[in-house]
C-alpha positions as CSV (number, residue, x, y, z in Angstrom):
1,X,0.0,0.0,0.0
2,X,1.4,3.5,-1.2
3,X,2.0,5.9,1.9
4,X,1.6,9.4,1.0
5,X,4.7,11.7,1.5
6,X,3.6,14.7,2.8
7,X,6.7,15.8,3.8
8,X,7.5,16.1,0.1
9,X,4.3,18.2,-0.6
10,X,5.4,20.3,2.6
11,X,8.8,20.9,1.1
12,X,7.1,21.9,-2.5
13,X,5.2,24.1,-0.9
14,X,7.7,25.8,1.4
15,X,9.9,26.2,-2.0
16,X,6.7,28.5,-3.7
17,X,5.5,25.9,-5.6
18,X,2.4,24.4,-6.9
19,X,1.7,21.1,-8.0
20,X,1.5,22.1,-11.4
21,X,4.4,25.0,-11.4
22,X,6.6,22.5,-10.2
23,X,5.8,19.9,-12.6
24,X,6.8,22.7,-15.1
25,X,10.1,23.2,-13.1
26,X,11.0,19.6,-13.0
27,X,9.8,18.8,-16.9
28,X,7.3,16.5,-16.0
29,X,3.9,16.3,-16.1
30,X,1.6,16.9,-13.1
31,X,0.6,13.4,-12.4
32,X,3.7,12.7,-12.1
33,X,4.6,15.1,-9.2
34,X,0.7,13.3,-7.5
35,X,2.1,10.4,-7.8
36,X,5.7,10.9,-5.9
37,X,3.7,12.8,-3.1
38,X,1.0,9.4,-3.3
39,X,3.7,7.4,-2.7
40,X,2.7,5.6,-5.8
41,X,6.1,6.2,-7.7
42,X,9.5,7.5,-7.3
43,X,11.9,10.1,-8.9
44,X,14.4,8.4,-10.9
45,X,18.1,9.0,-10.2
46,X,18.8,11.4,-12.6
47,X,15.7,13.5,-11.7
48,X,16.8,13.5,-8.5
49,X,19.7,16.5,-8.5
50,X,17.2,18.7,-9.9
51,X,14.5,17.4,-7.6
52,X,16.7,18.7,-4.8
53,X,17.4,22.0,-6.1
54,X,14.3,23.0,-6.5
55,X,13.1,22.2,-3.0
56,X,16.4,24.1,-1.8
57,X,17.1,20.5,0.3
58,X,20.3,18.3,0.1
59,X,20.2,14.8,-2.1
60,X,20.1,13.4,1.6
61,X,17.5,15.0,2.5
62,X,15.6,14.5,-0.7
63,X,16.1,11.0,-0.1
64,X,15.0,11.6,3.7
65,X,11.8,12.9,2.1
66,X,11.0,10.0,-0.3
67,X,11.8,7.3,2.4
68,X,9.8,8.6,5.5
69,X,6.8,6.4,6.4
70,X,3.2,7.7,7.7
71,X,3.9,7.1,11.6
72,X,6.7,9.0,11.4
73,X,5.0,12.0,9.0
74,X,2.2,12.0,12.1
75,X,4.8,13.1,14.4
76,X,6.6,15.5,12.4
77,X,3.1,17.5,11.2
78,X,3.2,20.1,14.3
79,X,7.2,20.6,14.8
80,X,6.8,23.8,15.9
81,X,4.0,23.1,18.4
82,X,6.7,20.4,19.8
83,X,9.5,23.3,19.8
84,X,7.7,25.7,21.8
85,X,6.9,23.2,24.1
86,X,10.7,22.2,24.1
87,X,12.8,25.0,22.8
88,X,15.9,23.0,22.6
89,X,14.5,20.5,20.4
90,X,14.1,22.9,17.5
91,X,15.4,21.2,14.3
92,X,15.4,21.5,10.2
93,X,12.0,20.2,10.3
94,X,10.6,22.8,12.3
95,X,12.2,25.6,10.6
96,X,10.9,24.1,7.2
97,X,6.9,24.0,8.2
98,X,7.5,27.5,9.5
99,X,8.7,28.7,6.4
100,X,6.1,27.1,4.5
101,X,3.7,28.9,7.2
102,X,5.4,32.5,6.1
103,X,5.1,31.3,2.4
104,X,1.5,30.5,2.6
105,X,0.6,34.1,4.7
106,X,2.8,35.8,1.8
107,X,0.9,34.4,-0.9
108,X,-2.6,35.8,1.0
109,X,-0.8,39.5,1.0
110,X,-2.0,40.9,-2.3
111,X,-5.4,39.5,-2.0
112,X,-6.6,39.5,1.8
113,X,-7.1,42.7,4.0
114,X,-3.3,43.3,5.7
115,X,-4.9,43.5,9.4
116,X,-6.2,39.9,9.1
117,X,-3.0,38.6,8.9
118,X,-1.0,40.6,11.4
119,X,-1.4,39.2,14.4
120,X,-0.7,35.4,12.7
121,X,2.8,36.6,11.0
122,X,3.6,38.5,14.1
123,X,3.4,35.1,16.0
124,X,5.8,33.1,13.8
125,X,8.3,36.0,14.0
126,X,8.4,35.6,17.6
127,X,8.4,32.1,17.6
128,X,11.9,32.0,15.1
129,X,13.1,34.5,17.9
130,X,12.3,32.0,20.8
131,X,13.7,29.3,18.4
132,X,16.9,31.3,17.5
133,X,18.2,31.8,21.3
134,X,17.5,27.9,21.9
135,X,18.9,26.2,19.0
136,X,21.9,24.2,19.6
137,X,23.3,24.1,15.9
138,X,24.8,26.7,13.8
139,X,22.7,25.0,10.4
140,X,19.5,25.2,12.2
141,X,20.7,29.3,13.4
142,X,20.9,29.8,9.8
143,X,18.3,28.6,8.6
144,X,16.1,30.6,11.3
145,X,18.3,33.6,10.2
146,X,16.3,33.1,6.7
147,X,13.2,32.2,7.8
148,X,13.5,35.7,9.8
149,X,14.1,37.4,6.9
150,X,10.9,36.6,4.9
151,X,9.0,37.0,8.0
152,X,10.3,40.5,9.0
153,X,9.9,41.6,5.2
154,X,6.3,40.2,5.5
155,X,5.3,42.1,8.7
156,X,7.1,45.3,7.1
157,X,4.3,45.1,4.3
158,X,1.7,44.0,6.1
159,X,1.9,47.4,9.1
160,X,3.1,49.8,6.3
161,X,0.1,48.4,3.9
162,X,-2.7,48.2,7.4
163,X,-1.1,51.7,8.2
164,X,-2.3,53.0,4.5
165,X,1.4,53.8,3.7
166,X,1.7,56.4,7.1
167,X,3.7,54.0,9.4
168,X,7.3,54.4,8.1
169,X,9.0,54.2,10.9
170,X,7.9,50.8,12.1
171,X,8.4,49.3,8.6
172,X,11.7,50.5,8.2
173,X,12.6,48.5,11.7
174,X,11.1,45.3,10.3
175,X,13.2,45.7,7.2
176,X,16.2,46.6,9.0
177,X,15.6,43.4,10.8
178,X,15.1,41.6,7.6
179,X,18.3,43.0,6.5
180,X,20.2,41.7,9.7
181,X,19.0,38.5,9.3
182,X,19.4,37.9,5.9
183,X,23.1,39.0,6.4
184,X,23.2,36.1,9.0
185,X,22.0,33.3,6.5
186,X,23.8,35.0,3.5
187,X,21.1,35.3,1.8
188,X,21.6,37.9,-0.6
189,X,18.0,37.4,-2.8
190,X,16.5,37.9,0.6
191,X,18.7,41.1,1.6
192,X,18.2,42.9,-1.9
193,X,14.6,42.1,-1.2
194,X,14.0,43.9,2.2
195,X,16.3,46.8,0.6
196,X,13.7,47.1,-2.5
197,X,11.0,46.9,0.2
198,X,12.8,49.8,2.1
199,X,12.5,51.6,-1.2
200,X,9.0,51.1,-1.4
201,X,8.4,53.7,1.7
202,X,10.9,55.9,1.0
203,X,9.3,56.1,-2.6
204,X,5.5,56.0,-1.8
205,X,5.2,56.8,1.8
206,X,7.6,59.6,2.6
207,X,7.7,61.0,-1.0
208,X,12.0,60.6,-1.2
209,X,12.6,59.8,-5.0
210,X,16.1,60.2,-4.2
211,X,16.3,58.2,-1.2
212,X,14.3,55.4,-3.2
213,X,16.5,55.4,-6.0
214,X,19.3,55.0,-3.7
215,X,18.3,52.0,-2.2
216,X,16.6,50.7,-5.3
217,X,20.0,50.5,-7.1
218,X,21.6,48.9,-3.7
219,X,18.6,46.2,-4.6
220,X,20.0,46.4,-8.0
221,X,23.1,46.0,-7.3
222,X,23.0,43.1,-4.4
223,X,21.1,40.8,-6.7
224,X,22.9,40.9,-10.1
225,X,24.1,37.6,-10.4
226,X,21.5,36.4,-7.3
227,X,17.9,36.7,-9.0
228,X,17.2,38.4,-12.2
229,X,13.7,38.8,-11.4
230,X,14.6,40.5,-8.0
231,X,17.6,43.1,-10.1
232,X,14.8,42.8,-12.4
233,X,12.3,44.6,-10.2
234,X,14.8,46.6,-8.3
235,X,15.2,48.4,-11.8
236,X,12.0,49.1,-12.4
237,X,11.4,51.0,-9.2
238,X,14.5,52.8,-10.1
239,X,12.9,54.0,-13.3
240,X,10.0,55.1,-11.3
241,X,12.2,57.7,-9.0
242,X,14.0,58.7,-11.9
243,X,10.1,59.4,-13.4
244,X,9.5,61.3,-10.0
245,X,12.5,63.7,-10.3
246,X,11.4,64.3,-14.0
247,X,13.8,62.5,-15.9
248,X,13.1,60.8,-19.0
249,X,15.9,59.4,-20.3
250,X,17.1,57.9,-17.3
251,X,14.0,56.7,-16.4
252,X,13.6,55.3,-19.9
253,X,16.9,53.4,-19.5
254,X,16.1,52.0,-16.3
255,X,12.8,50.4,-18.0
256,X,15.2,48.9,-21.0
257,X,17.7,47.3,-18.3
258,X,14.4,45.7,-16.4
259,X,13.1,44.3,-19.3
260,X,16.5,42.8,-20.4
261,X,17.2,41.6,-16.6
262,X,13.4,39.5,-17.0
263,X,14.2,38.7,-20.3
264,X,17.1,36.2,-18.8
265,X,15.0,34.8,-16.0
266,X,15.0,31.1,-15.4
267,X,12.9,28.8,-14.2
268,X,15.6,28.3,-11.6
269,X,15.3,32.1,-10.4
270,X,15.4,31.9,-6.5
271,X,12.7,34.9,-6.7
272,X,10.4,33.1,-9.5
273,X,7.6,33.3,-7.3
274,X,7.4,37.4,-7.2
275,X,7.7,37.3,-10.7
276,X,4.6,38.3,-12.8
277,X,4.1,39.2,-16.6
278,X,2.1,42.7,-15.7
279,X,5.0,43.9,-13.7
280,X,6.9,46.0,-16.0
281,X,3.5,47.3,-18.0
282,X,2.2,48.6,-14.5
283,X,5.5,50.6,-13.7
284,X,6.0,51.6,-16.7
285,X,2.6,52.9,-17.0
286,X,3.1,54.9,-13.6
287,X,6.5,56.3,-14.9
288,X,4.9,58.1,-17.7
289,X,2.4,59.1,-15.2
290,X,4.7,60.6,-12.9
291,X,6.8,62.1,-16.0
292,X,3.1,64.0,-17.2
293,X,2.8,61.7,-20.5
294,X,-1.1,60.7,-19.8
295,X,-1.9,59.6,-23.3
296,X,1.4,57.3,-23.8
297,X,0.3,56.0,-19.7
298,X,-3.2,54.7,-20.6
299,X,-2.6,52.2,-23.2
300,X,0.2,50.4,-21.2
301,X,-1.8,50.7,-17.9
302,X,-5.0,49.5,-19.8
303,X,-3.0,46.3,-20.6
304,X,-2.1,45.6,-17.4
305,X,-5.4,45.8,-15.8
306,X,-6.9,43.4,-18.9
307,X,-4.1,40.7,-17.5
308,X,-4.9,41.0,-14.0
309,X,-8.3,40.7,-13.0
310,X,-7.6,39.3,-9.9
311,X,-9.1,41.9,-7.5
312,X,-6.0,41.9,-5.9
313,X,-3.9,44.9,-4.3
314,X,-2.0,45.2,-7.7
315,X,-4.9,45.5,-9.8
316,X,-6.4,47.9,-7.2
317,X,-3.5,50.4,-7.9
318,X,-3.3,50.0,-12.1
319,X,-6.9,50.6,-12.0
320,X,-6.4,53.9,-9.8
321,X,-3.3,55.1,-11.9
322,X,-5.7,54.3,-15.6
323,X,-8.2,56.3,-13.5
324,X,-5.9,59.2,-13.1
325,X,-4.4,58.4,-17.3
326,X,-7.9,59.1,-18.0
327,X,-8.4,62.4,-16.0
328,X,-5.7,63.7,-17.1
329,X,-7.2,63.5,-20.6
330,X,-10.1,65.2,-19.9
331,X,-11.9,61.6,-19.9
332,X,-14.5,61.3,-17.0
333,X,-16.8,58.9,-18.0
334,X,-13.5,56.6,-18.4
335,X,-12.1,57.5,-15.6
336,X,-15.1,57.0,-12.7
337,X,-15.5,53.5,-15.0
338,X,-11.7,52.6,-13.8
339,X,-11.9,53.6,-10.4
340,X,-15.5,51.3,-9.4
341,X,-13.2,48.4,-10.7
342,X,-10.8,49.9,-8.6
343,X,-13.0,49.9,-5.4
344,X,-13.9,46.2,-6.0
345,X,-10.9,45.0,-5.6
346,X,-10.6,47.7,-2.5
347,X,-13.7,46.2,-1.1
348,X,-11.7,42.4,-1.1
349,X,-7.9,43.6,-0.2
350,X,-8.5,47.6,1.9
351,X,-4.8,47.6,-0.1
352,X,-3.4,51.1,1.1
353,X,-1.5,51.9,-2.0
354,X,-4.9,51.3,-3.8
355,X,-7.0,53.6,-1.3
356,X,-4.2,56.4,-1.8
357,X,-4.5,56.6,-5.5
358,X,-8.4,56.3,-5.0
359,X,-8.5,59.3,-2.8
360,X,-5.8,61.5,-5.1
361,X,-8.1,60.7,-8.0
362,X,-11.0,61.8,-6.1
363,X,-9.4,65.2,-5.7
364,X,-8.6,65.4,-9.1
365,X,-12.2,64.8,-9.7
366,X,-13.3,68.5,-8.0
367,X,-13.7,70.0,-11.3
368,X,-16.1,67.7,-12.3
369,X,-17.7,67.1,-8.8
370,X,-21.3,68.3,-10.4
371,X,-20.6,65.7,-13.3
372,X,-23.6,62.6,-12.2
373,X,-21.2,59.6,-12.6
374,X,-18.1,61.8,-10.5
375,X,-21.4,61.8,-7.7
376,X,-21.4,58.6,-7.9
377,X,-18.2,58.1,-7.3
378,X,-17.8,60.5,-4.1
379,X,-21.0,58.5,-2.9
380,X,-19.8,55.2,-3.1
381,X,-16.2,56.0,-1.7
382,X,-18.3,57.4,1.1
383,X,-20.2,54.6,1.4
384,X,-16.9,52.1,1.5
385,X,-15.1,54.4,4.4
386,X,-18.4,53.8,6.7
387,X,-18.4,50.6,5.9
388,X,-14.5,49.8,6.3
């Protein structure tokens, strides 16, 4: 009788993968990667190398994964429960499930309300500091170190995105702890990550183009050779506070050296998982926002909110920037069209970048205030605030 590895499915998912994304990965179809978690076949040897890889384990381990029978995947399902019972005993396997538990909270940021997962992130960040002073091995130090790291970055989002963007301060300290920790596990991908996250407040919260770009180019410059998506993205944000100080050209540059940085990515790419198709369209489309270039804006922003459709975060802020492409053209009827998609997704996520482009587009709507679809507008952003 087959005995189901969950163990293997817990490492999957702890890498970022799906069942079907990490078929894609491993060139094999997705029945294939049911049945190695069924139990009902094996990797073959030569998979195996890759296999391991991808799940960012040793062949050893891999093999630790494939071999493990159900009585002992019973006892390992609650690792961390058993380490905070018994400090001490922390080991690989609890670090692992409580990375998969920050990987599965990440993947609910773009799409939940930030406040609803507070308090659950917060927890696991002070359980890898209970875990770090206790643990008796250098490996299982490090590998808290990096499970720190996405945590901290996580809890930066999630107050500066509850906060709607005000709360610098506070997400600055949880990047700054990121950064510590990722120096600790040497994890540059995770380093450049919390420094492009830094970025993202100096940019967007306390209005500091300069300071962004700054630190967006210290993203750039820690991940060349680490992640292209990560360099990648850490390029596009630098064309965007080049497009807040006014300047074209270099912002313009910045856009050509992200799309030839995801133009290299690989399905091996450490940051595959942040890695989306719409990426460069939206920041584009906000650069020529920013650089007063409303008609060349639109089209690229209109693209971007086509591909989403997601009522996530993301699509919340594309749909507020169109809505300002639109105003900016004199195009109300458009524009009051973009921004109810906008408050849809609002409604789902309470993203803060999404409420902040809402309520500048709302005062770029005065002119028109007597206009019966801009009334409708004002009423039902009145209407979501009461209700929020």
């Amino acid at each position: 009788m087959a005995v189901r590895r969950t163990g293997l499915a817990r490492a999957r998912k702890a890498a970022g993968f799906t069942q079907e994304s990490f078929a894609e990965a491993a060139h094999v179809e997705r029945s294939t990667v049911v049945r190695w978690e069924a139990g009902a076949r094996e990797p073959l040897p030569y998979q195996r190398p890759k296999l391991a890889r991808l799940l960012r384990v040793s062949l050893e381990k891999l093999d630790e994964l494939l071999t493990t029978d159900a009585r002992d995947e019973a006892e390992s399902d609650d690792r961390p429960a058993h380490s905070l019972r018994h400090p001490g005993s922390v080991d690989l396997l609890a670090v692992a499930q409580l990375r998969q538990h920050v990987h599965e909270l990440d993947e609910r940021y773009d799409r939940a309300p930030s406040t609803s997962l507070l308090a659950e992130t917060g927890k696991v960040l002070g359980q890898i500091t209970l875990f770090t002073a206790h643990a008796r091995t250098h490996r299982v130090r490090r590998e808290l170190s990096a499970v720190e790291a996405e945590s901290a970055i996580l809890m930066g989002q999630l107050v500066w995105d509850a906060s709607q963007r005000r709360d610098h301060r506070t997400a600055h300290r949880y990047f700054d702890q990121a950064c510590a920790a990722a120096k600790r596990a040497r994890d540059f991908a995770a380093e450049g990550l919390a420094l492009l996250r830094k970025s993202f407040v100096a940019l967007y919260g306390e209005n500091d183009p300069e300071a962004g770009l700054v630190l967006t180019m210290q993203a750039a410059e820690m991940t060349t050779g680490t992640s292209h998506v990560l360099s990648g993205l850490a390029m596009l944000h630098a064309a965007e506070a080049h497009a807040m100080l006014g300047r074209l050209g270099d912002c313009e540059r910045a856009l050509g050296d992200a799309e030839a940085r995801f133009g290299q990515i690989d399905e091996d790419d450490t940051a595959l998982h942040l890695f989306s198709p719409t990426q460069y369209g939206r920041l584009a489309g906000s650069c020529y926002l920013f650089l007063g270039r409303a008609e060349q804006a639109a089209p690229i922003l209109e693209t971007a909110a086509a591909e989403l459709r997601d009522r996530s975060k993301s699509e919340a802020i594309v749909l507020g920037n169109l809505s300002l492409a639109y105003l900016r053209q004199g195009k109300v009827d458009e524009a009051a069209g973009a921004l109810h998609k906008a408050m849809d997704a609002i409604e789902l996520t309470w993203g803060g970048g999404g409420l902040n482009i809402l309520f500048d587009a709302c005062r770029e709507m005065r002119p028109w205030r007597h206009d019966a679809d801009v009334q409708d507008v004002h009423d039902r952003v009145m209407t979501l605030m009461a209700t929020k």
